[in-house]
C-alpha positions in Angstrom: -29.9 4.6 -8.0 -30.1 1.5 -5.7 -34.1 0.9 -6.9 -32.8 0.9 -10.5 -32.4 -3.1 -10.1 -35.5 -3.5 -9.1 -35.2 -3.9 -5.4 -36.5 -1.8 -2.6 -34.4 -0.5 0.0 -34.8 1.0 3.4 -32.6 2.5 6.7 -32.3 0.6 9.5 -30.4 0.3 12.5 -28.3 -2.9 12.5 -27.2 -2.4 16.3 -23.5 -2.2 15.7 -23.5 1.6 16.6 -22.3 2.5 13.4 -25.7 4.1 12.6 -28.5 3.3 9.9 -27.7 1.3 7.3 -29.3 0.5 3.9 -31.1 -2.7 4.0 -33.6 -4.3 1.5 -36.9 -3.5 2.3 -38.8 -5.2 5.0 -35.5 -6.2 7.0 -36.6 -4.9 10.1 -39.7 -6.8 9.8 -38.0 -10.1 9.5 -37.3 -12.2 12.6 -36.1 -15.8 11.7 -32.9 -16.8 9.4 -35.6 -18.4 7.3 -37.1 -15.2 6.6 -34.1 -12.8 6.3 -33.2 -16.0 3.3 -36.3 -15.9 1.8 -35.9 -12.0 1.7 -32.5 -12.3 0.1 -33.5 -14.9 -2.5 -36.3 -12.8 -3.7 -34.2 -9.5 -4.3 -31.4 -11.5 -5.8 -33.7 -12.6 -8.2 -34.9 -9.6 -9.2 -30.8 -8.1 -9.2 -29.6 -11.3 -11.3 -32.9 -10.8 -14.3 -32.4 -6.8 -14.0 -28.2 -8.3 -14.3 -28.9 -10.1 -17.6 -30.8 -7.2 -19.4 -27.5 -5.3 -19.8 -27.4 -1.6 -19.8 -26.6 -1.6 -16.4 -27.9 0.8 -14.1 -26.0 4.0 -12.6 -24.7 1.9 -9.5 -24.6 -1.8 -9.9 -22.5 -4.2 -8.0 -19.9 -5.7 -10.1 -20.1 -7.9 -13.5 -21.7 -10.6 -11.4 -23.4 -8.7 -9.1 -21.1 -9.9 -6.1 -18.9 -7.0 -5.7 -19.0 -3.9 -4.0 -21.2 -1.1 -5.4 -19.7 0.9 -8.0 -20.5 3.9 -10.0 -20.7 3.0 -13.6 -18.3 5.2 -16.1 -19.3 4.9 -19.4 -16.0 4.3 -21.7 -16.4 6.8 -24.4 -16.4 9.5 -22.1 -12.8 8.4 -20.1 -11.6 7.9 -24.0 -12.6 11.7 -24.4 -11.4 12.9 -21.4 -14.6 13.9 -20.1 -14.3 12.0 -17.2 -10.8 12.6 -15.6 -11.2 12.3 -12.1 -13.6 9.0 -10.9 -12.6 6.3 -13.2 -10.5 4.0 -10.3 -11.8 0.8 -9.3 -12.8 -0.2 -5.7 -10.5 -3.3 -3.9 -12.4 -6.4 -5.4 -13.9 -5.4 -8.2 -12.6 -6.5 -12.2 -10.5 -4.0 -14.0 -13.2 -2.7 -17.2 -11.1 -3.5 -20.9 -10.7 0.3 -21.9 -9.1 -0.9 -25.2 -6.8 1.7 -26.8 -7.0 5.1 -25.7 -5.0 7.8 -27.6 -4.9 11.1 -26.4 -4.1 14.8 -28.1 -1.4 16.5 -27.6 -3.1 19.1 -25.8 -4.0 16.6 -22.9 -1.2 14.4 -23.1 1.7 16.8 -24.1 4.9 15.8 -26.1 8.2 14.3 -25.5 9.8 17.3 -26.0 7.5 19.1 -23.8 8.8 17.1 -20.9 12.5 18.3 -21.9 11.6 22.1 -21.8 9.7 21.5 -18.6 13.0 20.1 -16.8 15.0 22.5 -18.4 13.2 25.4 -17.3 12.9 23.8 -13.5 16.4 22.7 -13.2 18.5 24.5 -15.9 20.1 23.2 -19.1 22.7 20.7 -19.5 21.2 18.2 -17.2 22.0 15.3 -20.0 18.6 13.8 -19.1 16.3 13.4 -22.5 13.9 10.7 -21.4 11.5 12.5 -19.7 7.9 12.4 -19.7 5.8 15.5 -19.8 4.2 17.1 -16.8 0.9 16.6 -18.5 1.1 13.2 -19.5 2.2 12.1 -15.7 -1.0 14.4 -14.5 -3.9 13.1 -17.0 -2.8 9.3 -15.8 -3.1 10.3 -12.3 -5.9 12.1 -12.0 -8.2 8.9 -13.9 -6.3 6.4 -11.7 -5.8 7.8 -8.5 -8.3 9.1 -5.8 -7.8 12.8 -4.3 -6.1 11.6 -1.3 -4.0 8.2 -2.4 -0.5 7.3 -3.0 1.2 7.1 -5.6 4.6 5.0 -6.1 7.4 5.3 -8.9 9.9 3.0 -8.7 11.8 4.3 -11.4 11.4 8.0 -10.3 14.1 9.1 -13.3 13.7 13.1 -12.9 11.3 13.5 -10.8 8.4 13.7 -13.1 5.5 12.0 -10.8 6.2 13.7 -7.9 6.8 16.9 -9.6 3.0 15.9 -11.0 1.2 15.7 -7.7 2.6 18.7 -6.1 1.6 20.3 -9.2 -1.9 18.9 -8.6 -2.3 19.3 -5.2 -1.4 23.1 -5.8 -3.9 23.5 -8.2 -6.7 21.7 -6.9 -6.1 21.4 -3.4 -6.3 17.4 -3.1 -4.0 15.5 -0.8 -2.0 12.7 -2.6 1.5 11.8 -1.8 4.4 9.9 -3.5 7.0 7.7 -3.4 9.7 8.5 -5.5 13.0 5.1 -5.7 15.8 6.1 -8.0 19.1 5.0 -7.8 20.9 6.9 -10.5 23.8 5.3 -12.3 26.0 4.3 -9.8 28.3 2.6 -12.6 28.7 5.4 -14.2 29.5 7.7 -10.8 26.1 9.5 -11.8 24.1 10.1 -8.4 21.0 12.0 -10.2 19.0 11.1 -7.4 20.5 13.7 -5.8 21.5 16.2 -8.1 18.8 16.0 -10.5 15.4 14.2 -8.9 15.5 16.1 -5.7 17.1 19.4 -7.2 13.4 19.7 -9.4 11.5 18.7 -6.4 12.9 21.4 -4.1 12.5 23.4 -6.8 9.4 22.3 -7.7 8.4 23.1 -3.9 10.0 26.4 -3.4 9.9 28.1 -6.6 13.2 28.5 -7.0 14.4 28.5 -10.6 17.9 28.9 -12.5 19.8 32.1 -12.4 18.2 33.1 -9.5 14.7 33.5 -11.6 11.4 32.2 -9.2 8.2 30.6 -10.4 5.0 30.3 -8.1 6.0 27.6 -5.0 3.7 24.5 -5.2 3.9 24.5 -1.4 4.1 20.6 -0.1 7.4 19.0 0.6 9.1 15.9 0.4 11.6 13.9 2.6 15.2 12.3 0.6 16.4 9.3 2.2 19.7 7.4 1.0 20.0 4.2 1.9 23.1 3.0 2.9 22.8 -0.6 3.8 23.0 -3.7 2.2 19.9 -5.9 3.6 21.6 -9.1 4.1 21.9 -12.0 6.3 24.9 -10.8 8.3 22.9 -7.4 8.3 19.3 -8.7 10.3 21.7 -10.6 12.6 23.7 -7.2 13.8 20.7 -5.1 14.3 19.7 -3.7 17.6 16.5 -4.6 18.9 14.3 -1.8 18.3 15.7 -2.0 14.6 14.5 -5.7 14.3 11.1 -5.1 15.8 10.6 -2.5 13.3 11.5 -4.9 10.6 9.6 -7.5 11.8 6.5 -5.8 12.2 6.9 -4.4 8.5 8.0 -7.2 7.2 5.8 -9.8 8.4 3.9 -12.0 5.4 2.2 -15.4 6.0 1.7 -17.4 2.2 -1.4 -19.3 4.0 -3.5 -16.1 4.2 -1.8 -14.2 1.1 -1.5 -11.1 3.0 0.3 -9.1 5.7 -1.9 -8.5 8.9 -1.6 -5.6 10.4 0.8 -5.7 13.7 0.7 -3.0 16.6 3.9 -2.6 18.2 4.1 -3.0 22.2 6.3 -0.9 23.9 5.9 -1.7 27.5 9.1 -2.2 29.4 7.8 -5.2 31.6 7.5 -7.6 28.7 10.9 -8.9 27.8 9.9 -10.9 24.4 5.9 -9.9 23.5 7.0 -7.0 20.8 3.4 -6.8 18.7 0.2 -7.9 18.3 -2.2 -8.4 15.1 -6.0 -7.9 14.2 -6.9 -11.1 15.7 -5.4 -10.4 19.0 -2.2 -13.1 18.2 1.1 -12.6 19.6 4.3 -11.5 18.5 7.5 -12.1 20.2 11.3 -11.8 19.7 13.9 -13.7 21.2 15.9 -11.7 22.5 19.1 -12.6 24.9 20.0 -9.4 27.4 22.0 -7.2 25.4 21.6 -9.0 22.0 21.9 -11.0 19.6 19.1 -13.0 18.6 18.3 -15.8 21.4 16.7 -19.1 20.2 13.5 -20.7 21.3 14.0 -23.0 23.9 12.1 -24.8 27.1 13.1 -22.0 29.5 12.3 -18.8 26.4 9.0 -20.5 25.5 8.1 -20.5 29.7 9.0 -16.9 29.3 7.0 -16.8 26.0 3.8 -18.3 27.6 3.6 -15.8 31.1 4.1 -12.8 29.0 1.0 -14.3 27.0 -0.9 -14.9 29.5 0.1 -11.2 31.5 -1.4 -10.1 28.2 -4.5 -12.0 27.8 -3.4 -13.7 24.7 -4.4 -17.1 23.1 -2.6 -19.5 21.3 -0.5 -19.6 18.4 2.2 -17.5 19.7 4.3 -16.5 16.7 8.1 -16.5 17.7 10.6 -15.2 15.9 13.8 -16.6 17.0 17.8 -17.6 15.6 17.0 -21.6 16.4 14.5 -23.7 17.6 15.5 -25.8 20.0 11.9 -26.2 21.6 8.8 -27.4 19.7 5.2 -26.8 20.7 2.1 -26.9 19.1 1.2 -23.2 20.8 3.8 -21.9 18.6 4.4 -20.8 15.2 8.0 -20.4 14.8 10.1 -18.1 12.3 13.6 -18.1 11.9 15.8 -15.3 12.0 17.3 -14.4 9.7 15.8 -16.4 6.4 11.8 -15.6 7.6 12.8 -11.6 7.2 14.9 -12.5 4.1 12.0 -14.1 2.5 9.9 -11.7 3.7 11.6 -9.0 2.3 11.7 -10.6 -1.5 15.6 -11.2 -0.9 17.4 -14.0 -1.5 18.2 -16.4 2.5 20.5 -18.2 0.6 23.1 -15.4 0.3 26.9 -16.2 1.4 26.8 -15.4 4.9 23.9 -17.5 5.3 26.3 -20.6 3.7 29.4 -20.0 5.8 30.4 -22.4 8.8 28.9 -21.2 11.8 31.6 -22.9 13.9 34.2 -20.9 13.1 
């Protein structure tokens, strides 16, 4: 499929001990810069006229031919149906216009469908008549998500999605999971995250149905989590230690990169501050005063700061996270607790805690 843009290709081994790679075509045989250029010029040539003739090969690289390789789908077949299961992009590469897709009933199922569904899972009288049917939920995943990927629901409702993939990965053995958030109607006393969304899972998972009746178990299983706490100012500033490593190692964002690197807890006792580390080898501390609360970064915290550092072979910037900073150094890139979490988290540092006179 690769020669289909009229360039040659050929295996060879890059030395990164990652094993043979697919290179164009007299790679090895180049030995300058200038010549591994000239080699690149020629086939990007060749990719960009091939590019401009349309019809697109099997496997091209992206509308401009800067992307990663993808498989091409044709469109009338994902309108059809035909090709359920491959149509997901790779990270990178611009969404395809599908325009409007409408489905039959037969592969989308009805409103009314997703009713009888719940009903038979969970029993009658549930007083739940938006939901969607188990068909609908399963044709949208199975085009957009790979075999073993994630899938997220923010607005879980009754369970639909999740009851979806277990269905899925019953029937066809694949490996996705969920993520189910619901929070009910708490004004109304109505806790159906409980009572409804993870009755039909467990259900869903063990067979059981109403009056005693069974189905065929999907197998799989879930985990239910309430969450109890307000995330707050006042609520960062009372957590134990190992809690706010946790959250500051989930947490973490930086706005100049745009993304969240990757941190690795360390757990070793003889490091007082050092608490992670990212891809880039940078470290992460937390000022922490024996016994808690939150310390500040000063001249004798940032001494402490820099040994641990150098006990652990690590360059500058040293990202603190601290309550105040009281010390300045260029070494350091300091974030304050709480409001760098807060922010962090999407929630508002501004909230009345925050505003209240520390002095009293």
């Amino acid at each position: 499929m690769a020669t289909s843009l009229g360039v040659a290709y050929e295996s060879a081994d890059l030395g990164d001990e990652r094993g043979k790679a697919l290179v164009l075509k007299g790679w090895s045989r180049c030995v300058t810069d200038t010549q591994k250029k000239k080699l690149i010029a020629a086939a990007s040539s060749k990719a960009a006229a091939r590019l401009e003739q349309g019809n697109w090969p099997v496997l091209y690289w992206g509308v401009d031919g800067l992307q990663k390789p993808v498989k091409k789908n044709h469109r009338q077949l994902v309108k059809k149906g035909a090709v359920p299961n491959t149509f997901w992009m790779e990270d990178g590469e611009p969404p395809l216009k599908l325009d409007a897709v409408s489905w039959a009933k037969s592969l989308s199922g009805r409103s009314r469908d997703g009713i009888e569904e719940l009903d038979a899972v969970v029993g009658r009288g549930h007083g739940f008549d938006t939901v969607k049917p188990l068909k609908l939920m399963k044709k949208i995943i199975q085009i957009w998500c790979p075999e073993n990927g994630l899938i997220l629901d923010p607005y879980a409702g009754s369970g639909t999605t999740g009851h979806a993939v277990l269905e899925m990965n019953h029937e066809t053995g694949a490996d996705r999971r969920f993520v189910l958030i619901e929070q009910g109607a708490p004004e109304n006393g109505d806790k159906y995250a409980r009572t409804l969304t993870w009755q039909r899972l467990h259900n869903a998972v063990t067979g059981k149905r109403p009056g005693g009746k069974k189905a065929t178990p999907l197998g799989g299983g879930f985990e239910y989590r309430l969450l109890t706490k307000t995330i707050d100012a006042k609520t960062v500033l009372t957590m134990q230690r190992d809690e706010l490593i946790d959250v500051v190692l989930t947490s973490h964002w930086e706005n100049h990169k745009r993304s969240a690197p990757s941190l690795k807890r360390v757990d070793e006792e003889s490091y007082q501050y050092l608490v992670g580390l990212d891809q880039n080898g940078e470290g992460y501390f937390l000022i922490w005063d024996n016994g808690g609360p939150v310390g500040s970064l000063s001249l004798d915290t940032y001494k402490k700061v820099a040994l641990e550092a150098k006990k652990a072979s690590i360059e500058p910037p040293f990202h603190v996270y601290a309550r105040y900073e009281m010390f300045q150094s260029p070494n350091v890139r300091f974030w304050k607790i709480p409001d760098k979490i807060l922010a962090d988290l999407g929630l508002n540092e501004n909230d009345e805690y925050n505003n209240e006179d520390e002095s009293t």
